[in-house]
ZAVO-401291 format. One record per residue (C-alpha): residue number from 1; residue in one letter; x, y, z. Coordinates in Angstrom, 1 decimal, decimal comma. Each point is the difference from the previous one (the first is absolute). Layout:
N
@k: NUM; r: a; xx: X; yy: Y; zz: Z $
...
This chain:
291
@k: 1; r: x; xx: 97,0; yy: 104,5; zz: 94,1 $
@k: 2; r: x; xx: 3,5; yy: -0,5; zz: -2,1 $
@k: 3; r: x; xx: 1,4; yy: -3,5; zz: 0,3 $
@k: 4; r: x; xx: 3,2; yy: -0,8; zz: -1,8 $
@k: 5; r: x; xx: 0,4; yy: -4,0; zz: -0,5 $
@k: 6; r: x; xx: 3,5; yy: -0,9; zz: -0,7 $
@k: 7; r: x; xx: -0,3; yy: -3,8; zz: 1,1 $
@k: 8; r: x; xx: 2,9; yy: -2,0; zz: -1,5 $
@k: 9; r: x; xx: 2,4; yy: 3,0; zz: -0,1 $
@k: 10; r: x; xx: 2,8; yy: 0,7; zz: 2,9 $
@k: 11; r: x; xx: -1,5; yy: 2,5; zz: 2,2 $
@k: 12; r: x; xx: 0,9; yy: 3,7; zz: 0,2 $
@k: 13; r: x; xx: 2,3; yy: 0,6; zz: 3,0 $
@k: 14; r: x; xx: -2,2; yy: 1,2; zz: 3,2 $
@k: 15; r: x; xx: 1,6; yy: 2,8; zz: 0,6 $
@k: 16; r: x; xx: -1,6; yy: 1,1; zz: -3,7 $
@k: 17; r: x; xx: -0,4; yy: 3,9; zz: 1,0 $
@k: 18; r: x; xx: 3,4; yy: 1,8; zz: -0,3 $
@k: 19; r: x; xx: 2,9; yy: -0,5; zz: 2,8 $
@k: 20; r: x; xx: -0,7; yy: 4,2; zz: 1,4 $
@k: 21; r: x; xx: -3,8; yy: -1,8; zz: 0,5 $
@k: 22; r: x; xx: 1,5; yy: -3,1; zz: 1,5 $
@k: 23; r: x; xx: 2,1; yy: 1,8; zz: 2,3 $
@k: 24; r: x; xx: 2,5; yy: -3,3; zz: 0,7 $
@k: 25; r: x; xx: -0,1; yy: -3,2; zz: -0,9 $
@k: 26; r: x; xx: -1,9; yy: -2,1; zz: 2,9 $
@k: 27; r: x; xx: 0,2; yy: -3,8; zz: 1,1 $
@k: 28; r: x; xx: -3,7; yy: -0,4; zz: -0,8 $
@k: 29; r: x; xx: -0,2; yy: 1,1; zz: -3,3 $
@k: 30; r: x; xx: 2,7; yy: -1,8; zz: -1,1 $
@k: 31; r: x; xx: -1,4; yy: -3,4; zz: 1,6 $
@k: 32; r: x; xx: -3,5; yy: 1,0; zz: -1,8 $
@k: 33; r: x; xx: 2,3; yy: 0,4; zz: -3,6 $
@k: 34; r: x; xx: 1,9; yy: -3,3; zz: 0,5 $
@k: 35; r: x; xx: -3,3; yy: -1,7; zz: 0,9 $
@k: 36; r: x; xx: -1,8; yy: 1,7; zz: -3,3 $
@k: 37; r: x; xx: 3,3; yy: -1,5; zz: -1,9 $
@k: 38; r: x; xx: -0,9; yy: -3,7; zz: 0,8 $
@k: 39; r: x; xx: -3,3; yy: -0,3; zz: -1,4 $
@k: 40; r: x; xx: -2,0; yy: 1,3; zz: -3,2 $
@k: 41; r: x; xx: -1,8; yy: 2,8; zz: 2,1 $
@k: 42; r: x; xx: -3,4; yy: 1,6; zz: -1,3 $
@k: 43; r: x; xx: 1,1; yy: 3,8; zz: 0,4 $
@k: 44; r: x; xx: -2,3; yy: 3,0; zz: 0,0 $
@k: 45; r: x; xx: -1,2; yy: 3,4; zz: 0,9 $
@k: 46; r: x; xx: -3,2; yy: 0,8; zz: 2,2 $
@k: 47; r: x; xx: -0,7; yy: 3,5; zz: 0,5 $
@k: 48; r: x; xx: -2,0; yy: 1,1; zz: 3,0 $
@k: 49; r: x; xx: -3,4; yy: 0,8; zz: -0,3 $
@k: 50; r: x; xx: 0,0; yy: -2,0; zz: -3,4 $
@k: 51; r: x; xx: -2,5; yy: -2,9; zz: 1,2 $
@k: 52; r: x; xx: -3,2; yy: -0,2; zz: 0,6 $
@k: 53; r: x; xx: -2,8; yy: -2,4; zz: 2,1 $
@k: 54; r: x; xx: -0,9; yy: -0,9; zz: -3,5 $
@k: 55; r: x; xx: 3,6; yy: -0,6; zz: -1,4 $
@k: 56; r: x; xx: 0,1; yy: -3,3; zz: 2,7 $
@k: 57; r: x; xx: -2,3; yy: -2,4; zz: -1,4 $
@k: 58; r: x; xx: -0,5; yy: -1,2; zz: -3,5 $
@k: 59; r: x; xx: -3,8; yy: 0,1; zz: 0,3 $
@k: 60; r: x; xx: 0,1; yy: 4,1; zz: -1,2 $
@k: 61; r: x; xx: -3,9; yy: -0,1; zz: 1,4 $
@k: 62; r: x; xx: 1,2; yy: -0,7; zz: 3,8 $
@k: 63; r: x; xx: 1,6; yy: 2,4; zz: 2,2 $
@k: 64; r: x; xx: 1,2; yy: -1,6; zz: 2,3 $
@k: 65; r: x; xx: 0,0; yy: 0,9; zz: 4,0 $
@k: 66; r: x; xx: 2,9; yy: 0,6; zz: 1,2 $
@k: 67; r: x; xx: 1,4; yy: 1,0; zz: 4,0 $
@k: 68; r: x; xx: 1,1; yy: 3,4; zz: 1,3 $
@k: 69; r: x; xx: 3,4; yy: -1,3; zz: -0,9 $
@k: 70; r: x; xx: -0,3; yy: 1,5; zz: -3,7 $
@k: 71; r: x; xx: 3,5; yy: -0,7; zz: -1,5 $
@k: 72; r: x; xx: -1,8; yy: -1,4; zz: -3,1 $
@k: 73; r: x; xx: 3,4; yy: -0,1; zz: -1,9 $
@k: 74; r: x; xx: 1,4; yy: -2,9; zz: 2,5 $
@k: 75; r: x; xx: -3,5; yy: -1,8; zz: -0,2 $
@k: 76; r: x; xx: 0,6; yy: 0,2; zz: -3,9 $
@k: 77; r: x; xx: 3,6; yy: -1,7; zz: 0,1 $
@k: 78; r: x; xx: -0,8; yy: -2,2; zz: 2,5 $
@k: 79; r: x; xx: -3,5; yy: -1,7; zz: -2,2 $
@k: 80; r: x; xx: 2,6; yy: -0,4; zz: -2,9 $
@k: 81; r: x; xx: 1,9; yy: -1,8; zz: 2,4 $
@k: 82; r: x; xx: -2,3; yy: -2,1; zz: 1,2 $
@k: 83; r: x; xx: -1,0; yy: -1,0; zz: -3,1 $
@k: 84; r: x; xx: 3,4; yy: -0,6; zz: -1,3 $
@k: 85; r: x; xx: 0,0; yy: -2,5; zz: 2,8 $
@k: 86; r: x; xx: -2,6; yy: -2,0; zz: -1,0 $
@k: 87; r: x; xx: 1,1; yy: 0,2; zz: -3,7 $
@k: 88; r: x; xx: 3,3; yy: -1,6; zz: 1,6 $
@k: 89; r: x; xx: -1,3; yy: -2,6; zz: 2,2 $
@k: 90; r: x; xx: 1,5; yy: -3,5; zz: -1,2 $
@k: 91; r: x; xx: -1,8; yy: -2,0; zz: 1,5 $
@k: 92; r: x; xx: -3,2; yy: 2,0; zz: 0,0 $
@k: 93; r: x; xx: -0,7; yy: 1,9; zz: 3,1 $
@k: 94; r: x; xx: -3,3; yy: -0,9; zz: 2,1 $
@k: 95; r: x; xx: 0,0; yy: 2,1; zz: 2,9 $
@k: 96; r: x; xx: 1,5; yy: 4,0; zz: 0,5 $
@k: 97; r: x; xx: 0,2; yy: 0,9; zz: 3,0 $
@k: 98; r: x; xx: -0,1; yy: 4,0; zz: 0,0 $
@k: 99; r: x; xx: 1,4; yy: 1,7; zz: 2,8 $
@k: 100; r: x; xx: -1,0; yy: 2,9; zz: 0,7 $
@k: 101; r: x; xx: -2,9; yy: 0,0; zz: -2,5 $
@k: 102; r: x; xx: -1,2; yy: 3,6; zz: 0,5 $
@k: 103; r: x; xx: -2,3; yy: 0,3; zz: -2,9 $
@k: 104; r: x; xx: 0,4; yy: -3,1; zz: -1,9 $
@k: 105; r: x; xx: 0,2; yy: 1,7; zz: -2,8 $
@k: 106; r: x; xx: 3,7; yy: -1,4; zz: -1,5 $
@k: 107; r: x; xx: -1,5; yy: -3,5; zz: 0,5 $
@k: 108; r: x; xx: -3,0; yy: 0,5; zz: -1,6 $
@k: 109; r: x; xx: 2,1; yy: 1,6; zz: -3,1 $
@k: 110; r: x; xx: 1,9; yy: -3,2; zz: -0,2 $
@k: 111; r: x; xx: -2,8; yy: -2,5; zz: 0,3 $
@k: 112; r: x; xx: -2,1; yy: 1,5; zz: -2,5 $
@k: 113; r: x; xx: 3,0; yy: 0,6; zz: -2,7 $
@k: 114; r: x; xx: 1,4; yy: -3,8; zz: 0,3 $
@k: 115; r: x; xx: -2,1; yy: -1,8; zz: -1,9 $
@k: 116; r: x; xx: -1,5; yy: -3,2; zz: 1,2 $
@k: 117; r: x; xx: 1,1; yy: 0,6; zz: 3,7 $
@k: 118; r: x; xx: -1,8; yy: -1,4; zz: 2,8 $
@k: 119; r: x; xx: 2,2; yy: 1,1; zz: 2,8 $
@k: 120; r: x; xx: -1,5; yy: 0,9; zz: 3,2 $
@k: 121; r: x; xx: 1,0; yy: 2,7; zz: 1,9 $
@k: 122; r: x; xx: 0,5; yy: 0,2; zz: 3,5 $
@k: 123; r: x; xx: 0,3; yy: 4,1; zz: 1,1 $
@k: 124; r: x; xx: 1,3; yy: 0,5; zz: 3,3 $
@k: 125; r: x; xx: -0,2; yy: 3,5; zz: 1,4 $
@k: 126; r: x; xx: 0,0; yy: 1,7; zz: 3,9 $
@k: 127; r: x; xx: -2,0; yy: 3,2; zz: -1,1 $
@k: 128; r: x; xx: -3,6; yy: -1,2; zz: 0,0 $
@k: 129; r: x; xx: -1,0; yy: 3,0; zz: -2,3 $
@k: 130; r: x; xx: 2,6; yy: -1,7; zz: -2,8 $
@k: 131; r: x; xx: -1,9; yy: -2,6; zz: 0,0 $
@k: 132; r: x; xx: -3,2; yy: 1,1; zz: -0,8 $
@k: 133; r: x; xx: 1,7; yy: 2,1; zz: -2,8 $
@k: 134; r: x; xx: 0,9; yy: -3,2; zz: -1,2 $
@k: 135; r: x; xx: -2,9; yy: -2,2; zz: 0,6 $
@k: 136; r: x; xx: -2,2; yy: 2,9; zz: -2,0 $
@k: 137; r: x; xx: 2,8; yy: -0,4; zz: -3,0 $
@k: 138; r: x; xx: 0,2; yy: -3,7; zz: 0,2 $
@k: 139; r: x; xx: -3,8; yy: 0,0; zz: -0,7 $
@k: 140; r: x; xx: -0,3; yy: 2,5; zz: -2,4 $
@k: 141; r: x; xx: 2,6; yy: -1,5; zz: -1,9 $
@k: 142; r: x; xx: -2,1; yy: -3,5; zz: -0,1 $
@k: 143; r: x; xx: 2,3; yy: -1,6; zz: 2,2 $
@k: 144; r: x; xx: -1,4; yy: -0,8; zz: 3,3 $
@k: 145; r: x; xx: 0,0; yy: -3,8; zz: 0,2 $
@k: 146; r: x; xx: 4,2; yy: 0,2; zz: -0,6 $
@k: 147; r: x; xx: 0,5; yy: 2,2; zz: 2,9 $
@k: 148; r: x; xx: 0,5; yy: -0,8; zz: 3,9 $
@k: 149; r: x; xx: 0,3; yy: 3,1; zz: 2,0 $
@k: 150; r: x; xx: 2,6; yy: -0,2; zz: 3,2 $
@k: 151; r: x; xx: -0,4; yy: 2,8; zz: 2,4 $
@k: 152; r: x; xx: 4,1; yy: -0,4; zz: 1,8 $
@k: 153; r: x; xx: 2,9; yy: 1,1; zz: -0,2 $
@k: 154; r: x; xx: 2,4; yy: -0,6; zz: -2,4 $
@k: 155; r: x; xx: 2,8; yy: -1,0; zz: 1,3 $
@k: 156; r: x; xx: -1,4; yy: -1,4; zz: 3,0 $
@k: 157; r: x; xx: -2,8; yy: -2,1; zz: -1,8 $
@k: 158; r: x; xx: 3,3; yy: -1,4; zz: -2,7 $
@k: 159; r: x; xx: 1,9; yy: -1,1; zz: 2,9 $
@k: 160; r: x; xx: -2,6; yy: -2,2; zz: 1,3 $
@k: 161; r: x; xx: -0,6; yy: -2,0; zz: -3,6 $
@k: 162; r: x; xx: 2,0; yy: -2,8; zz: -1,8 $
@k: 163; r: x; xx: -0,4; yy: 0,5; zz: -3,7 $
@k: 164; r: x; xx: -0,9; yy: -2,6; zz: -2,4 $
@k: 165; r: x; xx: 1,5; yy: 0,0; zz: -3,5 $
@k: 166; r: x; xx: -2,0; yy: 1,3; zz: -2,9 $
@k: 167; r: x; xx: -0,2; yy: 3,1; zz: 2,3 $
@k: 168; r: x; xx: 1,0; yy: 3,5; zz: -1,3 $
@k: 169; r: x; xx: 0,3; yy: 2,8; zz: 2,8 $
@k: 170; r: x; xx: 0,3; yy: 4,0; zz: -1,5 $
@k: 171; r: x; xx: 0,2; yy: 2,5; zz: 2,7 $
@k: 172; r: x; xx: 0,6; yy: 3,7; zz: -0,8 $
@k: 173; r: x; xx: 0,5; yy: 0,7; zz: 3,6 $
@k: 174; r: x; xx: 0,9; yy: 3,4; zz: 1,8 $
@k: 175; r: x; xx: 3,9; yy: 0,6; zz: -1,1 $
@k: 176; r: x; xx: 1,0; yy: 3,7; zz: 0,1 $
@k: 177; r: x; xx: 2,2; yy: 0,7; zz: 2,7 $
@k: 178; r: x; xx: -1,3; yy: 2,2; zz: 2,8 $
@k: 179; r: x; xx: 2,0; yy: 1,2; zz: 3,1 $
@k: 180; r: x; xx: -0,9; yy: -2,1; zz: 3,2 $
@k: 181; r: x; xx: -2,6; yy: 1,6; zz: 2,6 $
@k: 182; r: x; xx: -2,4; yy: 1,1; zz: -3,3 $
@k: 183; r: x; xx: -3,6; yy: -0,3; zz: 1,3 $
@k: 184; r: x; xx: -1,9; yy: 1,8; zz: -2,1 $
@k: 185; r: x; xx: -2,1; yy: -2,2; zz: -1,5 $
@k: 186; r: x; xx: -0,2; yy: 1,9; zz: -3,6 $
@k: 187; r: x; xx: 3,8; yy: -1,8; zz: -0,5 $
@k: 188; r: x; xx: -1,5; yy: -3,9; zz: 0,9 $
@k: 189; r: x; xx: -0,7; yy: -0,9; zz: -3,1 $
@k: 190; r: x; xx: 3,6; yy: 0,5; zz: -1,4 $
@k: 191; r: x; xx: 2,0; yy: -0,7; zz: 3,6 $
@k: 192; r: x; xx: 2,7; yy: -2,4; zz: -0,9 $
@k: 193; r: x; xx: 2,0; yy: 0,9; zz: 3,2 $
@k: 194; r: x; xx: 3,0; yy: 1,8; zz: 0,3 $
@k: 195; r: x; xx: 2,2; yy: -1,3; zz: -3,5 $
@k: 196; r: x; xx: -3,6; yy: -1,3; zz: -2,2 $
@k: 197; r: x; xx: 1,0; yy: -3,5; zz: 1,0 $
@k: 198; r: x; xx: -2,9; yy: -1,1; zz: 3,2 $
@k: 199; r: x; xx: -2,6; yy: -1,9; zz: -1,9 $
@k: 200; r: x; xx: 2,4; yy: -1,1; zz: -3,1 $
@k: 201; r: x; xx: 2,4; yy: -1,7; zz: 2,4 $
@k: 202; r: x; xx: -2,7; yy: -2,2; zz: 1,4 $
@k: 203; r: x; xx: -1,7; yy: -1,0; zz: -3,2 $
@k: 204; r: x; xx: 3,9; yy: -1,0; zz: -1,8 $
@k: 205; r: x; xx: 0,5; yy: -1,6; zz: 3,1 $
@k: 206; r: x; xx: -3,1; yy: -2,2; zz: 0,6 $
@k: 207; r: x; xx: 0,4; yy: -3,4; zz: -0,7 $
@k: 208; r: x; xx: -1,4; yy: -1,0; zz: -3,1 $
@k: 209; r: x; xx: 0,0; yy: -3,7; zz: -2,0 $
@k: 210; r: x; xx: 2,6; yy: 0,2; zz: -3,0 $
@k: 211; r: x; xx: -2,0; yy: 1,3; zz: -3,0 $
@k: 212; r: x; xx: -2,1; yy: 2,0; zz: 1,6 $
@k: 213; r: x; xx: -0,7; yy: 3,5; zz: -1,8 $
@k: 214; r: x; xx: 0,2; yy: 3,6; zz: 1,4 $
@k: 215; r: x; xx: -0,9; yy: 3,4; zz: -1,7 $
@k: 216; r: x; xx: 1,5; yy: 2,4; zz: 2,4 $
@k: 217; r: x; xx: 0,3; yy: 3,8; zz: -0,4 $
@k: 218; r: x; xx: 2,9; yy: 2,2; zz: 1,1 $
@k: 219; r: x; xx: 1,6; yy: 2,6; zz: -0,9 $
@k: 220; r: x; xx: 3,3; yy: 2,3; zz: 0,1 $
@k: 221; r: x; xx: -0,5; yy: 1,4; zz: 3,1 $
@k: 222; r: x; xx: -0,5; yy: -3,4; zz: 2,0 $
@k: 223; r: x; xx: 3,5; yy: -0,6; zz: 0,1 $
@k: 224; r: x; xx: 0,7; yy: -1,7; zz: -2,5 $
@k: 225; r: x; xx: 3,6; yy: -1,7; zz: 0,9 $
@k: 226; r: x; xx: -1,9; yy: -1,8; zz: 3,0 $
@k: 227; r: x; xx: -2,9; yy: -1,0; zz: -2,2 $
@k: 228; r: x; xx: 1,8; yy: -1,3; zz: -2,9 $
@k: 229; r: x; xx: 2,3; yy: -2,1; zz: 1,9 $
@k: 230; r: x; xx: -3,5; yy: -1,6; zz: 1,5 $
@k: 231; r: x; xx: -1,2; yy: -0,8; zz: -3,4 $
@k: 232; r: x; xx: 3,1; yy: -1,7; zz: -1,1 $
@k: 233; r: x; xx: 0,3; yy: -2,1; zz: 2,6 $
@k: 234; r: x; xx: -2,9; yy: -1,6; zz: 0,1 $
@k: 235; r: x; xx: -1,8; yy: 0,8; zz: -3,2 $
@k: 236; r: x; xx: 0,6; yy: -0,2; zz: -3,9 $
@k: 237; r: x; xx: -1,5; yy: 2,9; zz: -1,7 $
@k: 238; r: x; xx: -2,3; yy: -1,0; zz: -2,8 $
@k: 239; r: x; xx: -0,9; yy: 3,7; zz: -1,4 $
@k: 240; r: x; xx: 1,0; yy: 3,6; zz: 1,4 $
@k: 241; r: x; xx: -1,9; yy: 3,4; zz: -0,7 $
@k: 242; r: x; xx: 1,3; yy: 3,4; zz: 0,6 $
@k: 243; r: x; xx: -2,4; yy: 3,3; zz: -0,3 $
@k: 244; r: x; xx: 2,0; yy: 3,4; zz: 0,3 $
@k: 245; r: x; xx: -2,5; yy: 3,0; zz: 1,5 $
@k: 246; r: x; xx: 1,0; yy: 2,9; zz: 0,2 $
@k: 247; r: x; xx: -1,6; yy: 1,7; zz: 3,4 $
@k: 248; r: x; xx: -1,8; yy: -1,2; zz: 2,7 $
@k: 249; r: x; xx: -2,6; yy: 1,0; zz: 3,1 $
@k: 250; r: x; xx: 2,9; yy: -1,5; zz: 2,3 $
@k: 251; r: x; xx: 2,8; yy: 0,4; zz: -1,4 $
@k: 252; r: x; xx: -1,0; yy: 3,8; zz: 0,4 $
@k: 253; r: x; xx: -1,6; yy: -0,3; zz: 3,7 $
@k: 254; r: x; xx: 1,9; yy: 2,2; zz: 2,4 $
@k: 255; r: x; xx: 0,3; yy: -2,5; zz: 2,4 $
@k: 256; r: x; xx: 1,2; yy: -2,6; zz: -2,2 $
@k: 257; r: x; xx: 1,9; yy: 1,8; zz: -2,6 $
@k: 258; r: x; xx: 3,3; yy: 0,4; zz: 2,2 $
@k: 259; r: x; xx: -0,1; yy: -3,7; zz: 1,3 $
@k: 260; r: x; xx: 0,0; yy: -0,7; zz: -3,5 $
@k: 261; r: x; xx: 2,8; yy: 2,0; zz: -0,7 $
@k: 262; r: x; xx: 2,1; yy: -1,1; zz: 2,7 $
@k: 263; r: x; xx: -0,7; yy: -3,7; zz: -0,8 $
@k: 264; r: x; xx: 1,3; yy: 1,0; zz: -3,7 $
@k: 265; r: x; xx: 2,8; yy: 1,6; zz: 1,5 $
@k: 266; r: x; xx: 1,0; yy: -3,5; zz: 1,8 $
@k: 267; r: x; xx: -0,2; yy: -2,2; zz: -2,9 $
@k: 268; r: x; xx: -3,3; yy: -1,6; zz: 1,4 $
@k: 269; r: x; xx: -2,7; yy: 1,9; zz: -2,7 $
@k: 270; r: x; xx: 0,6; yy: 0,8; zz: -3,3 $
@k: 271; r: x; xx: -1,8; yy: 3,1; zz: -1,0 $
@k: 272; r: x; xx: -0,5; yy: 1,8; zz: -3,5 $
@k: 273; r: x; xx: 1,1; yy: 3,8; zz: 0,3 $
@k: 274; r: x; xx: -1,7; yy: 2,3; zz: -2,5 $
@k: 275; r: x; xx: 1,7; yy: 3,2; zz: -0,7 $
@k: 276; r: x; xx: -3,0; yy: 2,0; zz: 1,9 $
@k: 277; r: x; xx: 1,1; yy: -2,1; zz: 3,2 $
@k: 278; r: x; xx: -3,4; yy: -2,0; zz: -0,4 $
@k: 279; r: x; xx: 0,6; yy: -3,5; zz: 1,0 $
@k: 280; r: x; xx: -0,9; yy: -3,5; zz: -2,4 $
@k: 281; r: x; xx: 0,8; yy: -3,2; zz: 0,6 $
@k: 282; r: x; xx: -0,7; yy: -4,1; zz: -1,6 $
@k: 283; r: x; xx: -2,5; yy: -2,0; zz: 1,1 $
@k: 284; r: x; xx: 1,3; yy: -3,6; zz: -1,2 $
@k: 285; r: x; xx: -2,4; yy: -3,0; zz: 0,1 $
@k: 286; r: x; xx: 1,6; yy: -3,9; zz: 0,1 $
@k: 287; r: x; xx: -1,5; yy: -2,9; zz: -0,6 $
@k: 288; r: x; xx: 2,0; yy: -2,7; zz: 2,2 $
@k: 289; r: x; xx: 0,4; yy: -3,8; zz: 0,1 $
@k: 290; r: x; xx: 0,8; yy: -1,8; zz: 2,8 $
@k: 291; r: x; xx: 2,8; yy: -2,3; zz: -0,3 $
């Protein structure tokens, strides 16, 4: 795993790879660089294939479950988020609320890393089989009595609670756009709808007390003009983490591969394009605060 830090310095430009890999300058991209420009961003590299089960929690002796969704690099990113979260929370945060908990594992990471932290987790998931992934983690891990396992919905179970302050929500929900009438169910796990943006809307949009905190991933294909303009109008952004990778499983599928392309082509993804014709892209992470 390579990972270049360069927190406190401007950014690189998105478009990094040269302008016959680029093709044209797109509407995304450039909303993804001006956002990068605002904030001191923690930039780096992942390259696929480069992490492993054991690479996810920082007890070297546990490896961990994890669910047939196996993009381990995003469940890296999004622990250090998590735990970038908590390290931000002023006032201290009591509750998470993890939607779309999968294997618990990036909550787990940040409870175990932050020292002194008592939070307790509630881990909402509709995939019953997540669940007990994450109830046999949880336990391993020595963490059982923090835990309250919610078999729902995510977005359907969120729009039926108030939430109290001290409360920090992180969701790494589906957010790759896939073209409408998909049911396969080997592309649920990543379905974000037809632009990346059906389960991000919802959580930027869900009523939430002023200070509450949110650790939401995202990335450059989930159209991030529509996304952006979400999180600045409801949400200051406390810290901001961008991870380059260089090829993916879907970015490559057949049937997603020219969706993607054409949502690049519209301004509504930005996508890295290596020289082979191999597709990369960013996955960001923010940490929000109501206001």
């Amino acid at each position: 795993m390579e990972m270049r830090a360069i927190s406190g310095k401007k950014p690189p430009p998105y478009t990094r790879a040269s302008e016959s890999a680029c093709r044209a300058k797109r509407a995304a991209g450039t909303a993804v660089t001006d956002f990068f420009s605002q904030y001191q961003v923690e930039r780096g590299r992942i390259v696929s294939g480069s992490i492993t089960a054991r690479d996810l929690l920082p007890q070297p002796h546990l490896e961990p479950r994890v669910t047939p969704f196996s993009a381990l690099h995003d469940t890296w990113q999004f622990s250090r988020l998590v735990h970038a979260m908590l390290r931000q929370g002023e006032p201290p945060i009591r509750t998470i609320i993890d939607l779309g908990a999968g294997s618990s594992i990036p909550t787990i990471y940040a409870l175990l890393c932050t020292e002194g932290c008592h939070v307790r987790v509630q881990a909402i998931d509709t995939d019953e089989a997540a669940l007990g992934v994450s109830r046999s983690n949880v336990e391993a891990s020595g963490l059982s009595d923090r835990y309250e396992f919610i078999h729902a919905e995510m977005i359907a179970w969120l729009s039926t609670q108030s939430l109290e302050r001290y409360t920090g929500v992180v969701a790494n929900p589906p957010y790759l756009p896939v073209p409408s009438g998909t049911t396969d169910p080997r592309y649920a796990p990543v379905d974000g709808g037809e632009d990346g943006t059906k389960y991000l809307a919802h959580i930027l949009q869900h009523p939430m007390p002023i200070g509450t905190y949110l650790a939401l991933e995202w990335c450059s294909l989930s159209h991030p003009e529509r996304v952006i303009a979400l999180i600045e109008q409801g949400f200051d952004v406390v810290h901001v983490q961008a991870n380059d990778i260089d090829r993916g499983i879907y970015t490559e599928d057949p049937h997603l591969k020219p969706h993607l392309l054409r949502q690049h082509k519209r301004g509504e993804a930005a996508l890295i394009i290596n020289e082979d014709g191999s597709l990369g892209w960013t996955f960001i992470g923010t940490v929000l605060r109501k206001r």
